[in-house]
C-alpha positions as CSV (number, residue, x, y, z in Angstrom):
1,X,136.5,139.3,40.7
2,X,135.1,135.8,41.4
3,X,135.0,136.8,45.3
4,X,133.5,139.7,44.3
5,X,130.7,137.7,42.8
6,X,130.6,135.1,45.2
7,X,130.0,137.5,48.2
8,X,127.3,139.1,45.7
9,X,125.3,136.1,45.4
10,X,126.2,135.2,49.0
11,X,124.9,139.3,49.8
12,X,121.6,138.6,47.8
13,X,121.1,134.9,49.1
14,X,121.5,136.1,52.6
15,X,118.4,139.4,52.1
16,X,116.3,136.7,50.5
17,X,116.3,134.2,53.4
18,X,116.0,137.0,55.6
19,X,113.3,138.6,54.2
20,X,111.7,135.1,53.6
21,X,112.1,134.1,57.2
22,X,111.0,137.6,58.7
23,X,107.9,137.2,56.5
24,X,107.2,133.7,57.9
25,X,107.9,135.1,61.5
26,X,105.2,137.7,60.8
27,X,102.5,135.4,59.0
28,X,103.1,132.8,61.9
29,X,102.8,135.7,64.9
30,X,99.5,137.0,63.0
31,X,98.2,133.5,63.0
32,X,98.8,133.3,67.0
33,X,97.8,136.4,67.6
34,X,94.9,135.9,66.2
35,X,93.4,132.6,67.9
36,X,94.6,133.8,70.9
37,X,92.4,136.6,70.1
38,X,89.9,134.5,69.4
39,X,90.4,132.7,72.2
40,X,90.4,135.6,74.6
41,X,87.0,136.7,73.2
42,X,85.4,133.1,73.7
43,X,86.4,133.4,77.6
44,X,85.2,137.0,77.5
45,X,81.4,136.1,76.2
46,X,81.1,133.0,78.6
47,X,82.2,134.9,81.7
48,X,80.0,138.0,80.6
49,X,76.7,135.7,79.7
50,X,75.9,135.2,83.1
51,X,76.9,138.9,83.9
52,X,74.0,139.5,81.2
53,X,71.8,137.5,81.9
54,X,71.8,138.4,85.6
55,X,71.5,142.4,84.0
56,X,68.5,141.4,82.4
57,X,67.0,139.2,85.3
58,X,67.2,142.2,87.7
59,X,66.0,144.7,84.9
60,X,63.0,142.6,84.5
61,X,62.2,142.1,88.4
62,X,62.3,145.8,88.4
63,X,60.1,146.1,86.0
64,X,57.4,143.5,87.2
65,X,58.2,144.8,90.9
66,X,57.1,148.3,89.7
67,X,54.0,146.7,87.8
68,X,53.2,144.9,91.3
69,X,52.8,148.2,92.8
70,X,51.3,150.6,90.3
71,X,48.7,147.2,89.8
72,X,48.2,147.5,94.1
73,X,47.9,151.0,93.7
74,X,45.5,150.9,91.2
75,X,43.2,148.2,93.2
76,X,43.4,150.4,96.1
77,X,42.2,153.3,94.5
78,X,39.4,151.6,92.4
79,X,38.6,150.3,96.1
80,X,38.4,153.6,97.9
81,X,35.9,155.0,94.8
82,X,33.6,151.8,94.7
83,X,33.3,152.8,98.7
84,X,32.6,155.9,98.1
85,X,30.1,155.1,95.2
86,X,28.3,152.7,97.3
87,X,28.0,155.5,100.4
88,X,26.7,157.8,97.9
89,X,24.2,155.6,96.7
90,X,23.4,154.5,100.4
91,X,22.9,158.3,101.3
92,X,20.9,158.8,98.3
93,X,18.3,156.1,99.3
94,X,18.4,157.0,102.6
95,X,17.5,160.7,101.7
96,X,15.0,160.0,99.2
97,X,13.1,157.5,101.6
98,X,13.2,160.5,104.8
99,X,12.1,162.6,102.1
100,X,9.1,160.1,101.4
101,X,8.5,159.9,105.5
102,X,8.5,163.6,106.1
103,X,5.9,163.9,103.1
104,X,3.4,160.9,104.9
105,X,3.8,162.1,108.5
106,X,2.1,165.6,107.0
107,X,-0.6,163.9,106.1
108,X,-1.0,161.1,108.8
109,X,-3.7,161.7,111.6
110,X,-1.4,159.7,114.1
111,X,-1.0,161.0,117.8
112,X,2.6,159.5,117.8
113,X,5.8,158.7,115.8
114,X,8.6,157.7,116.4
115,X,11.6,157.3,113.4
116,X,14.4,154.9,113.5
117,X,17.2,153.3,111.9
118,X,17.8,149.7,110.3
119,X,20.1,148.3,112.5
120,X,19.4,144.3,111.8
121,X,18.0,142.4,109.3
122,X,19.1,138.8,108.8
123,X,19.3,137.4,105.4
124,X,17.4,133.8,106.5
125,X,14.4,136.6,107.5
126,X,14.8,138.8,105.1
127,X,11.0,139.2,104.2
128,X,10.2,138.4,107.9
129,X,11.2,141.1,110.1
130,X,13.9,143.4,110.9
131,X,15.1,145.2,113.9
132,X,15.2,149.1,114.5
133,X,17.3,151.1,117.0
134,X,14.2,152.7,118.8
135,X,12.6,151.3,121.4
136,X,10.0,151.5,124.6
137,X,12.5,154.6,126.1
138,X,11.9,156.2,122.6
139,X,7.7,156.4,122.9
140,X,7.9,152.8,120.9
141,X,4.6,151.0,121.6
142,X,3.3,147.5,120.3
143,X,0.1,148.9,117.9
144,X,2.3,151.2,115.9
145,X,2.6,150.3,112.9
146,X,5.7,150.6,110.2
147,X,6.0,152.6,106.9
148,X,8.9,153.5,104.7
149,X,9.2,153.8,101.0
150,X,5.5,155.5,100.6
151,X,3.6,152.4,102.1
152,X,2.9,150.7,104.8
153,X,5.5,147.9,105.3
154,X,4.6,146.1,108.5
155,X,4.0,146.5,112.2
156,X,5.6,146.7,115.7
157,X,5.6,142.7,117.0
158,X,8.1,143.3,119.8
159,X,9.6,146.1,121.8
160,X,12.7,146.7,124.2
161,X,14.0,149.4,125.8
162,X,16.2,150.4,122.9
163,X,14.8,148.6,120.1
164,X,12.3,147.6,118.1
165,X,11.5,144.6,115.7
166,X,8.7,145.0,113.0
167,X,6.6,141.8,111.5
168,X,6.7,142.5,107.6
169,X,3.5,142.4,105.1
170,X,5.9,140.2,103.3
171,X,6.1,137.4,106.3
172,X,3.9,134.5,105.0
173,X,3.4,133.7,108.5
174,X,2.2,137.2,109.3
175,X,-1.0,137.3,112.1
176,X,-1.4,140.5,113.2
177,X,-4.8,141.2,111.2
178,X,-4.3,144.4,109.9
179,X,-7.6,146.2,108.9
180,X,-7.2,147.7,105.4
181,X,-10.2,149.2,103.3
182,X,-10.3,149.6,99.4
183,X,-11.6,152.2,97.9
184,X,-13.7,151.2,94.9
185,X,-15.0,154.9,93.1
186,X,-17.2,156.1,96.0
187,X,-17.2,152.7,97.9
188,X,-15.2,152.0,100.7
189,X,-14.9,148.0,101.7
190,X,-13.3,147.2,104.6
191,X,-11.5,144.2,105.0
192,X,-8.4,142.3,107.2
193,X,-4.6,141.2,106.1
194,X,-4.6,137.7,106.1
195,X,-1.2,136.7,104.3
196,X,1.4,137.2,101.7
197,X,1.8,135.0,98.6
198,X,5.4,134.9,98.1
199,X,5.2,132.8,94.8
200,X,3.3,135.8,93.2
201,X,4.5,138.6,95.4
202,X,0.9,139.8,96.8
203,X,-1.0,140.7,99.8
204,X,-3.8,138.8,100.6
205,X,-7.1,140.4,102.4
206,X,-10.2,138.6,103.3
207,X,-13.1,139.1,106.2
208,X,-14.8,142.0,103.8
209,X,-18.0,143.7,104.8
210,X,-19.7,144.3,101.7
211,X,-20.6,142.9,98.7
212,X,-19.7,145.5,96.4
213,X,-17.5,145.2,92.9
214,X,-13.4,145.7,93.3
215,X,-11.8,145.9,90.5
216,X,-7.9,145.7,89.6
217,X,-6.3,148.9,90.4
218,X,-8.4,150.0,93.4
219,X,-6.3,151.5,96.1
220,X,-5.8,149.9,99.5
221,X,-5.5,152.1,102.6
222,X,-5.2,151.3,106.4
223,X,-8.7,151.4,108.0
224,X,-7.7,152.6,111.3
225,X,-10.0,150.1,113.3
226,X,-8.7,147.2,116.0
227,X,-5.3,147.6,117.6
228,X,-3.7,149.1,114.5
229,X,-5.6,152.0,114.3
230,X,-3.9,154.6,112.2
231,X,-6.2,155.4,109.4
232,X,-5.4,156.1,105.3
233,X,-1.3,154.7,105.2
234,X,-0.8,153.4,101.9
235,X,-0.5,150.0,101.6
236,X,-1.0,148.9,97.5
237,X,-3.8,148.5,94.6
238,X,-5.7,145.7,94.0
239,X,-4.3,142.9,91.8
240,X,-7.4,140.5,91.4
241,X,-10.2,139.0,93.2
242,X,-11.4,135.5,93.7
243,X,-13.9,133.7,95.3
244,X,-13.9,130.4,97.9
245,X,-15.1,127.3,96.2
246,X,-18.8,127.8,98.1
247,X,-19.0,131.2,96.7
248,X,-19.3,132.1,100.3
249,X,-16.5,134.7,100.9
250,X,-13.9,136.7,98.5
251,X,-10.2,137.1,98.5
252,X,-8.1,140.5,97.7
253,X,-4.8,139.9,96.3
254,X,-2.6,143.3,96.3
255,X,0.2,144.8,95.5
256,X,2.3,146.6,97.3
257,X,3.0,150.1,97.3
258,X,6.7,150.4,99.2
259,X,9.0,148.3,98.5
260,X,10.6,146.2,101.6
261,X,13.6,144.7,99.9
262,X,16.0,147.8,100.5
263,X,14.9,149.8,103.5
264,X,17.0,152.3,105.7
265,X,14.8,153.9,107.8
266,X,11.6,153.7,109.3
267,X,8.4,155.6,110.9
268,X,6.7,153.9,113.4
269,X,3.1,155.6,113.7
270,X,0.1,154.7,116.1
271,X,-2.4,156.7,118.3
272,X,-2.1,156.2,122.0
């Protein structure tokens, strides 16, 4: 009976342990497996973060690559349409100022003309002169005179087989003594180009015959007499009048009627 009891307790002694040491077995492998699962996970982040970071590098060159090229695109187009904008506007002008040429040359009394092209115009002589692609093979002579933009705008100062340069009202240092005449009411005054004031943006005539009273606002035609001897282009209205210090002779100022800043094409007109 006392073995009996003995291998009992020995029995029950012997589960306890057991089940005490299998439970510390299992605690301790949970606490391994889990830092080594810990651990495993810290290796796996810092070999993936440059795997990442390379991910994102190359998303984001994609994206600023694709940027790049819709942005070149883009400046390509708005390119091409300021291109066509400006040949548009450039035709526009053009057509406008043939428009303005067909409707003087009706109503010229000149035995000869001759139109022509801007070809050259250097910006140090802007207001100077400019050169045309029409010259002595073309009928060119050197007393025709130049108008564009509704006016008169200059006149023929050299010629060459194939083109043309023209003095412009606006050179300061113009001499080709133009005779213009105003019409004042039922007056005529006939007078000579003398110069341009380039402060107040003017022609200048002087050398009148008469006498009589010009006012602002008189219009200013071609006279037809001298070398330049087309008759009635338009060349501006009167601005003001002065007179010299001795009260001996009178000064014209006038303003323009074409404009010479932006020309295309031109009409050289004179009678042979």
């Amino acid at each position: 009976m006392n073995r009996f009891k003995k291998s009992k307790y020995i029995i029950v002694v012997f589960v306890i342990v057991l089940s005490v040491s299998a439970l510390l077995a299992t605690t301790y492998s949970s606490s391994i497996v889990s830092k080594l699962g810990d651990g495993i996970s810290l290796v796996d982040r810092v070999i993936r973060k440059p795997f990442q970071w390379f991910d994102t590098f190359k998303s984001d060159l994609g994206h600023l690559t694709r940027t790049y090229n819709e942005n070149g695109s883009l400046k390509k187009q708005v390119y091409q349409l300021e291109v066509k904008s400006n040949e548009t506007d450039s035709l526009k002008k053009e057509n406008e100022q043939l428009r303005q040429l067909l409707d003087m040359k009706s109503k010229l009394q000149a035995t000869k003309t001759v139109a022509a092209d801007v070809i050259m115009r250097v910006p140090v002589s802007w207001k100077q002169e400019l050169t045309l692609d029409a010259g002595s093979e073309k009928g060119v002579a050197g007393n025709m005179l130049a108008i564009a933009n509704g006016g008169l705008i200059g006149s023929v100062s050299k010629v060459e087989g194939n083109s043309t340069t023209v003095n412009l009202l606006t050179n300061t240092e113009n001499a080709d003594k133009i005779s213009v005449k105003i019409q004042h009411g039922s007056t005529v005054i006939y007078g000579i180009i003398v110069g341009y004031d380039k402060e107040n943006e003017v022609l200048k005539i002087s050398q009148l015959n008469s006498n009589s009273d010009i006012s602002a606002g008189d219009k200013v035609s071609t006279g037809g007499l001298g070398n330049f001897n087309v008759a009635d282009i338009p060349v501006g209205e009167v601005v003001a009048m002065t007179h010299s210090s001795d009260y001996l002779t009178r000064e014209v100022t006038v303003k323009l009627t074409a404009d010479t800043s932006d020309l295309h094409v031109v009409e050289l007109v004179g009678n042979s």
